[in-house]
C-alpha angles and dihedrals in degrees: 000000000000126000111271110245129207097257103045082043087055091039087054098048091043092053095044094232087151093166101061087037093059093046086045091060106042092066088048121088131258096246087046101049086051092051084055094049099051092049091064132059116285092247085058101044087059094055094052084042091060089047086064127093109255099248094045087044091062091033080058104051096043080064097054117089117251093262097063096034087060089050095050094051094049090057096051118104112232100252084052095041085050095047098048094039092057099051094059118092106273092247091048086055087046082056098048090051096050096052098036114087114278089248090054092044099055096049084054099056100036076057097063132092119262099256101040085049085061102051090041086052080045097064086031094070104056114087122277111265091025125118077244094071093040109039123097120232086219112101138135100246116184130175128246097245095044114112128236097260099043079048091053095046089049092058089049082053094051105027099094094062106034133092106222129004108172082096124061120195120216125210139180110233085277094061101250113155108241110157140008126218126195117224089243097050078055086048100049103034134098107282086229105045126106125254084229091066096054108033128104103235121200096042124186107268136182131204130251089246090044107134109247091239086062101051090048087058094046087051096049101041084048097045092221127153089221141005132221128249127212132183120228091278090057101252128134110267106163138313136254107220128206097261097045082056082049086055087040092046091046096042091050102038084054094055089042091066094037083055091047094054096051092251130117120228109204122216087280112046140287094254094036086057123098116263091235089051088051087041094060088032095058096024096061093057089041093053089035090052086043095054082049106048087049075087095062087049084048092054094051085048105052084051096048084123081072095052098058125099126352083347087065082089086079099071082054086077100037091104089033087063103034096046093047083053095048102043082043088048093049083048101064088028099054085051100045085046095047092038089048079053102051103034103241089111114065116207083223087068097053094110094054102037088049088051085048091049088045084058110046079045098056087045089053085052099056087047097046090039099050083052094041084051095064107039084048093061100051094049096043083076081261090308100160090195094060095048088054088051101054095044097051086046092049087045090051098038082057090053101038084049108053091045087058096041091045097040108039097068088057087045090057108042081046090066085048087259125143098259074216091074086071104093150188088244095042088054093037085054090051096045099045082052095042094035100055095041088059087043092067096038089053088058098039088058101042096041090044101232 
């Protein structure tokens, strides 16, 4: 079957041939049917949207942008809101609820059953980046002295309305987690044994208050489909599953470039927020790094004496030095902050990944500052002096520029702040600062003043 394409979809809707236009989209995909229902009036998007199967309607509308799922939300009726709400896993729902408007939000809530309103408060109440928040109460939960076979007749029992099965969680009559067992070792395994025998006791495990990056880190180093979740008393509580962490490592990795660029993203979106929003958000660093960067113009021109006859050629490498510091900066600082993130830098390690950092700067240095010297030199007017300048400066900007790239997102987790705040503005800011000061002083030695 063809593609359905946006004017059939609107001939069909107009025409109220809701039969072909059901079996129409559910061949379509997920990313497709959202594009459809964004091009057509918000009344008329909620009646395609109840034409559509359950799974692929929420499939659908985790693909629409923030905008057009609040619209859409809006338009529902309650009995629909509820419906739909309630069929969603219960963190997606957390998430919803966290990006959507307060007054939205709390229509939503007052709508759900009573049950499904306190699990929802549940994950509400953790704070905001933590396994808490992101975790799902769902989960197959079976006891230590249960057989196989009451194990496997359990997870027939759960399965519909879980989200994973393929892990089953074992606990003592308190609730502590003490084994793990996966759905194929119940397969394959003996009708009559105990889950105790089988089990892998001991499992990987992560807080409440564990920090999302974290829990994505433990999943993946542990190569689990789901991990499991504990409160502070140790009991299960809920799991984080592999494609939640895909949601967690997209999502962070997302506000870690926003960071790094010195722009805040908001809780929906950079390009869903309002301009004026983007406009505070991005206004406040600029005229922050402005403020900051009138220093570098006070120190040129406290050493104007410099910048005067045949010496005026200085002034001629200013940019040359401070941006080879920043974008060298930037350099050390962009692979500490995305190895913090991944793990594969250890904060234990600083010492020795900052020392590593120091030394492929200083080699960058040599090397920027042989060439520098030479096409110093020839640009100097053949002023010897100035070439030697500019090549010491450039050796010692390299330098200066890799320790703080590589040292100040240790510095900063170590102070319990995102590394990501580092970023290419803040160490463009230093070594333009930096940079220009040993600038001066390079000259002021070597030309004696």
């Amino acid at each position: 079957m063809e593609v359905l394409n946006e004017e059939t979809f609107k001939e069909l809707l107009e025409n109220k041939q809701y039969r072909e236009l059901r079996e129409r989209l559910a061949d379509s995909e997920p990313t497709h049917i959202a594009d459809l229902l964004t091009s057509i009036l918000a009344d008329e998007a909620v009646i395609a949207f109840r034409l559509l199967p359950k799974n692929l309607a929420i499939s659908v509308f985790d693909d629409m942008d923030g905008a057009s799922q609040n619209q859409l939300l809006e338009a529902f009726s309650d009995q629909t809101a509820r419906n739909f709400l309630e069929a969603m896993p219960p963190d997606d729902r957390t998430e919803l609820l966290d990006e959507v408007p307060a007054k939205v939000a709390r229509r939503l809530l007052q709508i759900l059953s009573p049950d499904q309103r306190r699990v929802t408060l549940q994950l509400l109440g953790y704070e905001e980046e933590t396994a808490g928040r992101e975790m799902t109460p769902l989960f197959v939960d079976l006891h230590s002295d249960m057989t196989v076979a009451q194990s496997l007749e359990r997870v027939r029992q759960l399965a519909i309305n879980q989200e994973t099965v393929y892990e089953c969680y074992v606990m003592d009559r308190r609730r502590y987690l003490i084994g793990i067992v996966s759905l194929k070792d119940l397969v394959i395994a003996d009708p009559n044994a105990k889950v105790s025998d089988i089990m892998k006791p001991d499992p990987p495990f992560v807080s409440t208050h564990t920090d999302r990056e974290e829990v994505a880190r433990e999943l993946r180093e542990h190569n689990l489909l789901a991990i499991p979740v504990v409160d502070t008393e140790q009991r299960l509580v809920g799991t984080i599953t592999y494609d939640d962490v895909a949601d967690i490592m997209e999502r962070e990795a997302t506000e870690d470039i926003y960071r790094f660029g010195a722009v805040s993203g908001t809780e929906r979106g950079y390009f869903a927020s309002r301009i004026f929003d983007v406009i505070r958000q991005r206004g406040v660093w600029l005229l922050l790094l402005i403020v900051v960067n009138t220093i570098t113009g006070t120190i040129i021109a406290r050493n104007e004496a410099l910048l005067t006859g045949e010496l005026l050629i200085l002034a001629a490498f200013i940019p040359l030095l401070i941006g080879t510091g920043g974008n060298v900066g930037a350099q050390s600082a962009t692979v500490v902050i995305r190895g913090l993130a991944t793990g594969e830098v250890k904060p234990r390690r600083a010492l020795a990944v900052v020392l590593r950092e120091v030394g492929i700067g200083a080699l960058l240095g040599i090397i920027l500052g042989a060439v520098a010297l030479g096409w110093a030199y020839i640009l100097g007017g053949n002023h010897l002096k100035v070439a030697i300048i500019v090549s010491t400066t450039l050796i010692a900007i390299s330098v200066m520029a890799t320790l703080a790239g590589g040292a100040l997102p240790f510095i900063f987790r170590r102070l319990r702040i995102d590394p990501a705040l580092v970023s290419a503005p803040f160490i463009t800011t230093i070594l333009d600062i930096s940079g220009v000061a040993v600038y001066f002083g390079v000259a002021q030695i070597i030309l004696g003043l």
